[in-house]
Backbone bond lengths (Angstrom), bond angles and torsions (degrees), N, CA, C in turn:
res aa  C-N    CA-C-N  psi(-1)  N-CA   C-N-CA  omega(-1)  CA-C   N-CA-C  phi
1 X - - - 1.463 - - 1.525 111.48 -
2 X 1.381 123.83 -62.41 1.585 128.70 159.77 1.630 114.96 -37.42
3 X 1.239 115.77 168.24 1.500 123.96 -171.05 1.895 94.42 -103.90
4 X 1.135 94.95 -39.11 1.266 80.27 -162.11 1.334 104.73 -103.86
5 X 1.814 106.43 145.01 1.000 118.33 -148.84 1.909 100.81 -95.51
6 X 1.858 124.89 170.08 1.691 96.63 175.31 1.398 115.64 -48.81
7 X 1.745 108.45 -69.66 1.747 95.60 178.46 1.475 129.11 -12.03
8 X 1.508 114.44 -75.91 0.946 118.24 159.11 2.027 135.45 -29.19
9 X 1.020 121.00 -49.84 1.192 104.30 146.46 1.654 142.67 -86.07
10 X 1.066 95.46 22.61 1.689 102.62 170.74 1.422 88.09 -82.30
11 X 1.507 102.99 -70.82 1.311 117.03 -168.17 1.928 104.59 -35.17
12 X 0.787 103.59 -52.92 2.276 116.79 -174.53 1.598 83.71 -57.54
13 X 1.193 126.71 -57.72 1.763 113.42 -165.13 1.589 102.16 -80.84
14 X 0.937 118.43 1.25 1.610 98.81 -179.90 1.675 103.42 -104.63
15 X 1.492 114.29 -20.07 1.168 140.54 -164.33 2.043 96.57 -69.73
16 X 1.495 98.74 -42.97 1.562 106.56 -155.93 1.491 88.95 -120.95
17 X 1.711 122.06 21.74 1.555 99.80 151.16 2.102 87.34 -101.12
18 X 0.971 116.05 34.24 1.566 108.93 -164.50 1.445 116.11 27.67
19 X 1.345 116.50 -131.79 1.441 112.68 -156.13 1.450 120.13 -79.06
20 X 1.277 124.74 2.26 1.542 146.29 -146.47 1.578 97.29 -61.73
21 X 1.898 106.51 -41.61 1.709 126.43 -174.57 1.514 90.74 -49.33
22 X 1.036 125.52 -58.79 1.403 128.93 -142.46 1.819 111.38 -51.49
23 X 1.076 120.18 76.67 1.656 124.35 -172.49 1.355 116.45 88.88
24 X 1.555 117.05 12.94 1.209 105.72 -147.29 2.519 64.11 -106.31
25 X 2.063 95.54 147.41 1.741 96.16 -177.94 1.686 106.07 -88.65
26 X 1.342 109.01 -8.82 1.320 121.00 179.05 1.709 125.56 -66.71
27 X 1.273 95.75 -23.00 1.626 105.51 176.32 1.619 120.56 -114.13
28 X 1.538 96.86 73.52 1.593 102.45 -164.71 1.597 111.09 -96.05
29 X 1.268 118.06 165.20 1.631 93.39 -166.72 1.343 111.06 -70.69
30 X 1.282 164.07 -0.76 1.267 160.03 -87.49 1.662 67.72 -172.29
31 X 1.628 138.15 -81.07 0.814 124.25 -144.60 1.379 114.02 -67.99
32 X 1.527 118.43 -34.65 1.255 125.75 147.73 1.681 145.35 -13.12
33 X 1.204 88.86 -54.61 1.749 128.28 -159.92 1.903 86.94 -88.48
34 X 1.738 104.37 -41.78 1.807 94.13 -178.11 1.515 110.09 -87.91
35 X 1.378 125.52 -38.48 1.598 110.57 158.04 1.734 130.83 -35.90
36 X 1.590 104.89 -29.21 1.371 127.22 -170.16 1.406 102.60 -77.89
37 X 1.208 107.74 -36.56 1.794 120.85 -167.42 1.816 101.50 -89.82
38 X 1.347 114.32 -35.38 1.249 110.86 -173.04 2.031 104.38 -73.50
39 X 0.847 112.10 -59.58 1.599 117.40 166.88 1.674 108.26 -42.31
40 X 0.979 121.28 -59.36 1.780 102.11 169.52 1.332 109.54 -59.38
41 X 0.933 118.48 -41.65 1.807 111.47 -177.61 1.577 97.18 -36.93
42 X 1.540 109.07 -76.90 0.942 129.54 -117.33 2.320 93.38 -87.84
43 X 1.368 92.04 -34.94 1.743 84.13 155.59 1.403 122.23 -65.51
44 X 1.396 120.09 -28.54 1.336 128.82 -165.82 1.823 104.46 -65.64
45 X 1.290 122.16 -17.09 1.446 99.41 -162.51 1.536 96.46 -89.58
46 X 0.805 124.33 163.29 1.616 156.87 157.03 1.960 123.26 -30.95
47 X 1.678 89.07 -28.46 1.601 88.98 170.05 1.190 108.17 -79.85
48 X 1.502 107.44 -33.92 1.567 117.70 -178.66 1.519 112.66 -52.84
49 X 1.406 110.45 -74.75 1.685 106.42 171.88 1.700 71.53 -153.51
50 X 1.896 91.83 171.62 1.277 113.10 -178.38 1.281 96.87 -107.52
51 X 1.466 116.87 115.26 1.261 135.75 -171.98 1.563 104.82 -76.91
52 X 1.090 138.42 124.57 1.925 123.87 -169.79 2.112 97.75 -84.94
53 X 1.270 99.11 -16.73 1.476 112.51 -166.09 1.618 99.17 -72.74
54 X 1.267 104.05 -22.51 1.521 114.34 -167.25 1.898 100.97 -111.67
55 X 1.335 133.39 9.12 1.286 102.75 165.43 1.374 89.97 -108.82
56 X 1.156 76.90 149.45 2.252 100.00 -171.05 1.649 91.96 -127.87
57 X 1.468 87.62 172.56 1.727 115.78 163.81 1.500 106.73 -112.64
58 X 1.627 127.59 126.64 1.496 99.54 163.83 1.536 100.09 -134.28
59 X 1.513 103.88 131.29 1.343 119.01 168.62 1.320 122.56 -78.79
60 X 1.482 106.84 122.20 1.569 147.79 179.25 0.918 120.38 -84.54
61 X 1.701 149.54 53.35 1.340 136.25 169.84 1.737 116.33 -22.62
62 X 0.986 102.08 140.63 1.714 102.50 169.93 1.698 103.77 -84.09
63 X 1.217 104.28 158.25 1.425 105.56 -175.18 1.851 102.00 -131.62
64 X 1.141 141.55 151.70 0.964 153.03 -173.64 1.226 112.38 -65.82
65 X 1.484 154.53 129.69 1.505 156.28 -136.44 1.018 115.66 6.66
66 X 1.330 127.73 23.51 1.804 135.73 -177.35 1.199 107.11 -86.03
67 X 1.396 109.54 135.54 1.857 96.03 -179.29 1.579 90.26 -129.80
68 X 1.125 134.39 11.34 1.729 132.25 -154.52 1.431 106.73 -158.53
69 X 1.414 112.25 98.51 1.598 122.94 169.71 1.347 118.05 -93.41
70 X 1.279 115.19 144.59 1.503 112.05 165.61 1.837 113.52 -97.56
71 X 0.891 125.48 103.33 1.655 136.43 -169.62 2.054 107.12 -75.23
72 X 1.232 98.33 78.80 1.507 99.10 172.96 1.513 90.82 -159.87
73 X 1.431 114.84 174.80 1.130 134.68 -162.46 1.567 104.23 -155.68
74 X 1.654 124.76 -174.82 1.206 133.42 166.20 1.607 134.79 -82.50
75 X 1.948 95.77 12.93 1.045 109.29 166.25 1.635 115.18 -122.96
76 X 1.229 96.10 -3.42 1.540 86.11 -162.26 1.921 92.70 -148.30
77 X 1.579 121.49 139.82 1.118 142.65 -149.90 1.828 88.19 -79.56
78 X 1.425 112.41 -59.01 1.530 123.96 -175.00 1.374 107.31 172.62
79 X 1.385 129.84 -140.08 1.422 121.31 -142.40 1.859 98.55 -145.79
80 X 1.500 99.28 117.62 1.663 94.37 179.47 1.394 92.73 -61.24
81 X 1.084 107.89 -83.21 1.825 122.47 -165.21 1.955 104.91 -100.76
82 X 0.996 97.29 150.65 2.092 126.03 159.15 1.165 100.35 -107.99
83 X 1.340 109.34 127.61 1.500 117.54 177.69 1.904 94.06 -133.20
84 X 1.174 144.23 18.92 1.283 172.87 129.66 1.156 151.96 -155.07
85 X 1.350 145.35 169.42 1.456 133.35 170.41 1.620 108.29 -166.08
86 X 1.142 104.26 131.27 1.409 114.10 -144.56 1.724 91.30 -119.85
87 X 1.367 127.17 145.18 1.380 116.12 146.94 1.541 131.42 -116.16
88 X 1.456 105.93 137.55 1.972 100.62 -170.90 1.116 100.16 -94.39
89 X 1.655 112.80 -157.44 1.192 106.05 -177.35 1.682 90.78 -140.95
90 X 1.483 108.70 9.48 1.040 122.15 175.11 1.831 101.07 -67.98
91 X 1.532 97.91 122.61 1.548 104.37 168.73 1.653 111.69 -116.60
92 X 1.036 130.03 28.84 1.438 125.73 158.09 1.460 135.71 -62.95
93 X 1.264 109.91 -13.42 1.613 143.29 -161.01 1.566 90.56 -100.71
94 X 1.629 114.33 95.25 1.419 114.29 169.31 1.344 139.00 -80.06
95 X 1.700 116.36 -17.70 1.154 146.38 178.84 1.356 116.47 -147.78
96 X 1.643 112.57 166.28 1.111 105.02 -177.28 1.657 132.95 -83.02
97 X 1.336 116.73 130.72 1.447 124.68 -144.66 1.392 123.35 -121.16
98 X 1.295 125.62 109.81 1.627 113.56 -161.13 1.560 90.42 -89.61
99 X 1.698 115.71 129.04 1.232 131.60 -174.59 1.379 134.22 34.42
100 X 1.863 79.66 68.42 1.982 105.66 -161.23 2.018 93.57 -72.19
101 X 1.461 75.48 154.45 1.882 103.58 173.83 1.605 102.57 -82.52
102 X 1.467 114.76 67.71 1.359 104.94 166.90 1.402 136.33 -77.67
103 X 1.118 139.83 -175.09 1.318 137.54 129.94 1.630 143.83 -27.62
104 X 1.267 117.61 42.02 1.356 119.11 -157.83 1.574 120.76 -52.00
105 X 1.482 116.34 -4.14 1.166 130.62 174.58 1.737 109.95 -87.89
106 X 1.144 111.44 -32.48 1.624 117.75 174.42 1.576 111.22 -33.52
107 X 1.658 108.48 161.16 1.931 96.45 -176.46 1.717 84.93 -94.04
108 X 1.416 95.38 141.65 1.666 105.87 155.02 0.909 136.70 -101.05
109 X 1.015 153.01 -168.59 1.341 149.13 127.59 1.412 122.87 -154.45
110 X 1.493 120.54 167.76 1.203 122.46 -135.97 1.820 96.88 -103.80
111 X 1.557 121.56 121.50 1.512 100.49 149.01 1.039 125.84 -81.36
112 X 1.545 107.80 164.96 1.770 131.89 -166.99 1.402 92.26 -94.13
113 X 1.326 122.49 129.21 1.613 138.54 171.28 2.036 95.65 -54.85
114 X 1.191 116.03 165.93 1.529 123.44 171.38 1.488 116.32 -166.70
115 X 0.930 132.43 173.13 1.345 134.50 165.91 1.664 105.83 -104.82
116 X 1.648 88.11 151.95 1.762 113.27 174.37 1.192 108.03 -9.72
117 X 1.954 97.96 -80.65 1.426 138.31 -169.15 1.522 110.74 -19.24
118 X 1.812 83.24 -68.05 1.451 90.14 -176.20 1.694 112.79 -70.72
119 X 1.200 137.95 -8.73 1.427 119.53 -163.57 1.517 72.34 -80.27
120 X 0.973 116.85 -79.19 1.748 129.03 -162.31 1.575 106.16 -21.16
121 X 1.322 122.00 -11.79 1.897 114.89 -165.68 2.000 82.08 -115.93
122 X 1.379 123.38 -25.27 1.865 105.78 -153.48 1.971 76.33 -113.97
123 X 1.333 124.85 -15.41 1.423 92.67 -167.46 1.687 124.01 -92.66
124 X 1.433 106.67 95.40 1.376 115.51 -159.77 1.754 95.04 -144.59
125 X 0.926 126.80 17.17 1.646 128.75 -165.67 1.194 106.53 -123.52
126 X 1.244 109.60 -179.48 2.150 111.61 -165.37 1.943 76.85 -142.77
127 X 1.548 92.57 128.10 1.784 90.03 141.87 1.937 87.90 125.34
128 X 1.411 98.66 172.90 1.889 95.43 -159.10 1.639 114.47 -41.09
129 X 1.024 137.03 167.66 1.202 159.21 152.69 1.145 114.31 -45.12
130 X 1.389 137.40 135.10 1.464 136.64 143.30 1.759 118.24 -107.96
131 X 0.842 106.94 -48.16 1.972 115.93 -177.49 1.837 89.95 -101.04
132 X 1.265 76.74 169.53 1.483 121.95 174.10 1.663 118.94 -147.57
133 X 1.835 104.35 149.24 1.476 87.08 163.98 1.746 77.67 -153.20
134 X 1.260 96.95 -174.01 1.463 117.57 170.54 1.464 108.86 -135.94
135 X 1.584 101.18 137.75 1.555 110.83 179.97 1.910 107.37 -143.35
136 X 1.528 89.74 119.37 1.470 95.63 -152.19 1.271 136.50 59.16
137 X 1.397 116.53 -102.92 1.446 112.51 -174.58 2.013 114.60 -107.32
138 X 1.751 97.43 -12.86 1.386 117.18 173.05 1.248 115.30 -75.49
139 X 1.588 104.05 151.62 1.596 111.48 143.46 1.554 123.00 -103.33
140 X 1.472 119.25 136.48 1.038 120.92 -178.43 1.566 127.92 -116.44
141 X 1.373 135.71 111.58 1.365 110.99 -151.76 2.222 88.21 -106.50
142 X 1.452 95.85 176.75 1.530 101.48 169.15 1.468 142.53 -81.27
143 X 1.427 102.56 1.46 1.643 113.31 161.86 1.114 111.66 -140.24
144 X 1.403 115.38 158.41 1.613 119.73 166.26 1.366 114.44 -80.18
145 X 1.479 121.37 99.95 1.796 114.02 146.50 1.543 98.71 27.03
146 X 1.501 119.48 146.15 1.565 137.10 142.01 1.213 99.61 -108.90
147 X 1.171 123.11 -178.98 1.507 135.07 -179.09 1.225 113.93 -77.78
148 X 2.064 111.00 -18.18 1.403 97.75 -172.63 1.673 106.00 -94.76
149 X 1.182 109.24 -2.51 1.581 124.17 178.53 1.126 110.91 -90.24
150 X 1.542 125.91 -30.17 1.457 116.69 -174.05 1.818 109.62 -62.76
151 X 1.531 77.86 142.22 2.028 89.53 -177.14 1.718 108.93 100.04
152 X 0.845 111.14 -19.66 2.010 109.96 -175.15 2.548 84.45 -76.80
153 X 1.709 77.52 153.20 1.271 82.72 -176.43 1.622 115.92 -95.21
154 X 1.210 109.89 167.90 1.424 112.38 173.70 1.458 95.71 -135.23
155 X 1.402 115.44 121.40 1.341 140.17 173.15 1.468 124.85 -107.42
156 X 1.251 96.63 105.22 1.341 115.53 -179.63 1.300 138.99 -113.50
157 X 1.147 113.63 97.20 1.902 134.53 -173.74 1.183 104.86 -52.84
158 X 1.436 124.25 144.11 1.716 105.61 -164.18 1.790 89.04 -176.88
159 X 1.222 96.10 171.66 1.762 98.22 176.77 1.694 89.66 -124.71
160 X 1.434 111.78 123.16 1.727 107.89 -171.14 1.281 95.71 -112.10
161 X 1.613 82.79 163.88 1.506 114.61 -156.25 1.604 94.93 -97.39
162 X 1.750 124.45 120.10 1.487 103.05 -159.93 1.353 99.76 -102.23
163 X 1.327 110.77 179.44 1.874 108.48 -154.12 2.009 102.85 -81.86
164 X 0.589 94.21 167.82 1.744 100.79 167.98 1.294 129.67 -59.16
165 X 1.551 137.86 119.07 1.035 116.54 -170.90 1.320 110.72 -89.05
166 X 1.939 97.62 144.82 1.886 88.15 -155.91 2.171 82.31 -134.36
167 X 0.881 125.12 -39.33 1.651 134.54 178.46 1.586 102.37 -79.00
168 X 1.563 99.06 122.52 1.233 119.13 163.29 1.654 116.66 -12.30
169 X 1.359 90.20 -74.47 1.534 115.25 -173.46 1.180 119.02 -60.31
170 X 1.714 118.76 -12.55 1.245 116.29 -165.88 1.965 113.67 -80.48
171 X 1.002 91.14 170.56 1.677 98.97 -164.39 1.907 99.94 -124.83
172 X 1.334 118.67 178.48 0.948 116.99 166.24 1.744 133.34 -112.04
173 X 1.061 131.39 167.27 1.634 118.84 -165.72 1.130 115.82 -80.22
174 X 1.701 119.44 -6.61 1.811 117.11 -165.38 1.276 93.71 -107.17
175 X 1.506 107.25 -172.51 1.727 118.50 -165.48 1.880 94.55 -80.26
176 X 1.484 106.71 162.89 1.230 112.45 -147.93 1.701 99.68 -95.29
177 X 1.986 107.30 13.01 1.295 116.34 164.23 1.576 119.23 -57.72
178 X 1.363 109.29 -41.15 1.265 118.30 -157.48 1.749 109.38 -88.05
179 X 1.496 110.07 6.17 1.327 111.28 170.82 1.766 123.92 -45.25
180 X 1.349 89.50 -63.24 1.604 109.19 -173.68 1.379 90.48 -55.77
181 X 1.324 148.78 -31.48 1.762 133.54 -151.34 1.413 85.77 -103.14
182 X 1.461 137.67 -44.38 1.420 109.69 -179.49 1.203 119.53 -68.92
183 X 1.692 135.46 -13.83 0.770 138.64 -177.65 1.782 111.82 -91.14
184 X 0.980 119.93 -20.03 1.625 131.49 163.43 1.906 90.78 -69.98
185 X 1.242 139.41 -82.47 1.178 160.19 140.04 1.701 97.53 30.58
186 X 1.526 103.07 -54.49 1.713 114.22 -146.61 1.738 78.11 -104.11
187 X 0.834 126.26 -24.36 1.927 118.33 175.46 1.321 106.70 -77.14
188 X 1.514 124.68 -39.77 1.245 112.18 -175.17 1.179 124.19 -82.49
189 X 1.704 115.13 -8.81 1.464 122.99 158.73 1.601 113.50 -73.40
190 X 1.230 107.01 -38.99 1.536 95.26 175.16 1.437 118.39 -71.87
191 X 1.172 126.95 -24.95 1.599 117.73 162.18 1.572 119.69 -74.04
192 X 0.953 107.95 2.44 1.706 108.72 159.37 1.046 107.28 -107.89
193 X 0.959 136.06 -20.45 1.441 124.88 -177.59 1.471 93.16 -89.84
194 X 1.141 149.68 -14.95 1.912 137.77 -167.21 1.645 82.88 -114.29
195 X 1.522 129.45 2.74 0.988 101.76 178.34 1.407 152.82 84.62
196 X 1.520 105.22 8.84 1.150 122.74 -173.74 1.601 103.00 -124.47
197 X 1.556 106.56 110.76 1.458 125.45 -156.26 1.923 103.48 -74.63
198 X 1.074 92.66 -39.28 2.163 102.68 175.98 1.368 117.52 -49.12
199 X 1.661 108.91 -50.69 1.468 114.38 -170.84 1.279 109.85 -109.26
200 X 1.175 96.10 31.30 1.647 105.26 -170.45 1.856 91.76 -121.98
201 X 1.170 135.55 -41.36 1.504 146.07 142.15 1.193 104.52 -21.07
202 X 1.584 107.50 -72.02 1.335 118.20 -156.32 1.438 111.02 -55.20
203 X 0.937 107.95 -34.56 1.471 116.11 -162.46 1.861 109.96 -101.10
204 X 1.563 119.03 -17.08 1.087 126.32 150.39 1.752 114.26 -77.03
205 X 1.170 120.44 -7.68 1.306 110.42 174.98 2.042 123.27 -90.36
206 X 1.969 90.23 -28.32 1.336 112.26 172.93 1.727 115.63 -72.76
207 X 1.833 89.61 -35.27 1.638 89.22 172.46 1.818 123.00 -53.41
208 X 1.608 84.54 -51.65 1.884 90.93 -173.27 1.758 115.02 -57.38
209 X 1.488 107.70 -21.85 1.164 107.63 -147.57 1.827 92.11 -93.36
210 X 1.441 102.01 -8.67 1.626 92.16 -163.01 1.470 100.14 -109.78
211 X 1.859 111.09 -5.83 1.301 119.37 159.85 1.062 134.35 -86.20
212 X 1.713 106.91 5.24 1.594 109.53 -172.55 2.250 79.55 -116.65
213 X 1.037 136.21 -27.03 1.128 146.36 162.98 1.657 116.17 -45.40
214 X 1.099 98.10 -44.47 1.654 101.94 -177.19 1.911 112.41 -84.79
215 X 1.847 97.80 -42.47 1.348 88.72 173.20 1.111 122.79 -88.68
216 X 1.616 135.72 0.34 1.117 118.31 157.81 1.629 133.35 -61.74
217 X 1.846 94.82 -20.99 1.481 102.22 179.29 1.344 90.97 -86.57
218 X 1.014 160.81 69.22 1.691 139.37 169.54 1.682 86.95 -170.15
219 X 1.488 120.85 -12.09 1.531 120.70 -173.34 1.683 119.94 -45.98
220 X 1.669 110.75 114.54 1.049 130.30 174.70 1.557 112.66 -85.90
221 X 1.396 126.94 132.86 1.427 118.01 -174.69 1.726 132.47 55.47
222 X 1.516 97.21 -5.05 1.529 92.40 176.80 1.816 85.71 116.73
223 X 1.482 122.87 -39.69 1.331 97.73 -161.52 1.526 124.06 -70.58
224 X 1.291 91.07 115.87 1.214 124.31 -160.83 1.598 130.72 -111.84
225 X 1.491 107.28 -24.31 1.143 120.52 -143.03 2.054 107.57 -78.57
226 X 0.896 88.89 138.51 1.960 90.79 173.65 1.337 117.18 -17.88
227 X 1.540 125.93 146.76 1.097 110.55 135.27 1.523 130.72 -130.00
228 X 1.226 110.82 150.87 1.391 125.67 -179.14 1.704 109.65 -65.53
229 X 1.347 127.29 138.97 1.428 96.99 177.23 2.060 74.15 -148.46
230 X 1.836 92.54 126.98 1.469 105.65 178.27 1.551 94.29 -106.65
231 X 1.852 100.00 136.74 1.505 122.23 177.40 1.246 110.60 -88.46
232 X 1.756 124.63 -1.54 1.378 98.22 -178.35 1.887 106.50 -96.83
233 X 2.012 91.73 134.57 0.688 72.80 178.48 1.771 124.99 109.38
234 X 1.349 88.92 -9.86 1.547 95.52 -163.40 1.452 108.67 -116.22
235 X 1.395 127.06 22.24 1.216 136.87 162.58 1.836 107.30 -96.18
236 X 1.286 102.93 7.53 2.258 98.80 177.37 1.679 77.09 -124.86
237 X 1.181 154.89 -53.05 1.201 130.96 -130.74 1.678 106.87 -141.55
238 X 1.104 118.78 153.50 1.313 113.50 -174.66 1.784 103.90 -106.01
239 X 1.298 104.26 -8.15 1.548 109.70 175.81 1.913 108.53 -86.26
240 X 1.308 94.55 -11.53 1.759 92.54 179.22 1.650 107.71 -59.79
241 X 1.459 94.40 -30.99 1.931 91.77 173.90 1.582 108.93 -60.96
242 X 1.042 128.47 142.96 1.606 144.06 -164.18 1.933 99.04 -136.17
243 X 1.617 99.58 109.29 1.438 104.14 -168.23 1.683 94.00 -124.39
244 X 1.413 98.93 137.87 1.775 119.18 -169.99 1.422 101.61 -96.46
């Protein structure tokens, strides 16, 4: 979907730490390539803007005494947010499938959102699903599959988490606006990481400003609002950013 391809932004972040590459053992491509990856992450979630490229469907076969899926695929890492999860009764769906060709005529029905807590105290039963929750990177529903349930799908609307870019050639899943901001994004990680606190500002200040720039033009519902983005800290974790 993006224009620019990984190569291509190594090349843009090595370009806009200027000459620093030049002999310097600290700017290796690998380290490059993960500043590059951390900045798409980190526009990619949903507080950031709601990417439309990024809400998917992904089909969940039920599996027989399984009560705990992991929801990712070979395109996509896993799931910022669930914003539903539905079950069919459609069993054509053999594996798990990001925006499977189901049965849209099948009966559905809707699960009830829940917390951890509670799956962990009610999930002791055999037979369809009613709740759902998510814990960490899983989904967890409230019964285990029977044998006569295994295979019906569980469809789940979600904003996904897209995989890492690891092939030259590869591109990214959002509109090809947001190039230049992961690539501002992937400079201001590399000046924290070499350690230089000035151009490491600078370039966290150009980031926020060209991420609140892009989603105001792309603004769904109004959301609109600023964001704050705190540096301490934000070279181990991509949650150290703090978004209003």
């Amino acid at each position: 979907m993006g224009d620019l391809t990984f190569t291509d932004f190594k090349d843009e972040v090595r370009f806009r730490l200027g000459g620093v590459e030049s002999g310097n053992p600290a700017i290796t491509n690998a380290r490059v390539g993960d500043w590059t990856n951390w900045a798409y992450q980190w526009v990619c979630q949903p507080r950031v803007y709601r990417h439309p490229n990024l809400e998917v469907t992904l089909g969940i076969p039920l599996v027989e005494g399984v009560s705990e899926y992991v929801p990712e695929d070979s395109a996509i890492r896993g799931l910022f947010q669930i914003y539903a999860v539905n079950l069919s009764d459609d069993t054509s769906v053999s594996s798990i499938t990001l925006s499977p060709n189901y049965d849209r005529t099948a009966h559905r029905r809707q699960l009830r959102p829940t917390t951890w807590r509670k799956i962990q105290r009610i999930q002791t039963s055999t037979g369809l699903p009613t709740r759902y929750t998510r814990w960490r990177t899983n989904l967890f529903i409230d019964r285990a599959p029977s044998s006569a349930d295994a295979g019906k799908l569980l469809l789940v609307d979600a904003y996904a988490r897209p995989a890492k870019l690891t092939q030259a050639a590869s591109d990214t899943l959002i509109e090809p606006e947001w190039d230049e901001v992961i690539s501002v994004g992937a400079a201001y990680r590399g000046w924290l990481a070499l350690g230089d606190p000035e151009m490491a500002e600078d370039a966290r200040e150009n980031f926020g400003r060209q991420v609140n720039e892009i989603a105001s033009q792309f603004a769904m519902d109004g959301d609109d609002e600023p964001i704050e983005m705190n540096v301490e800290g934000a070279y181990d974790s991509m949650d150290s950013f703090t978004v209003y």
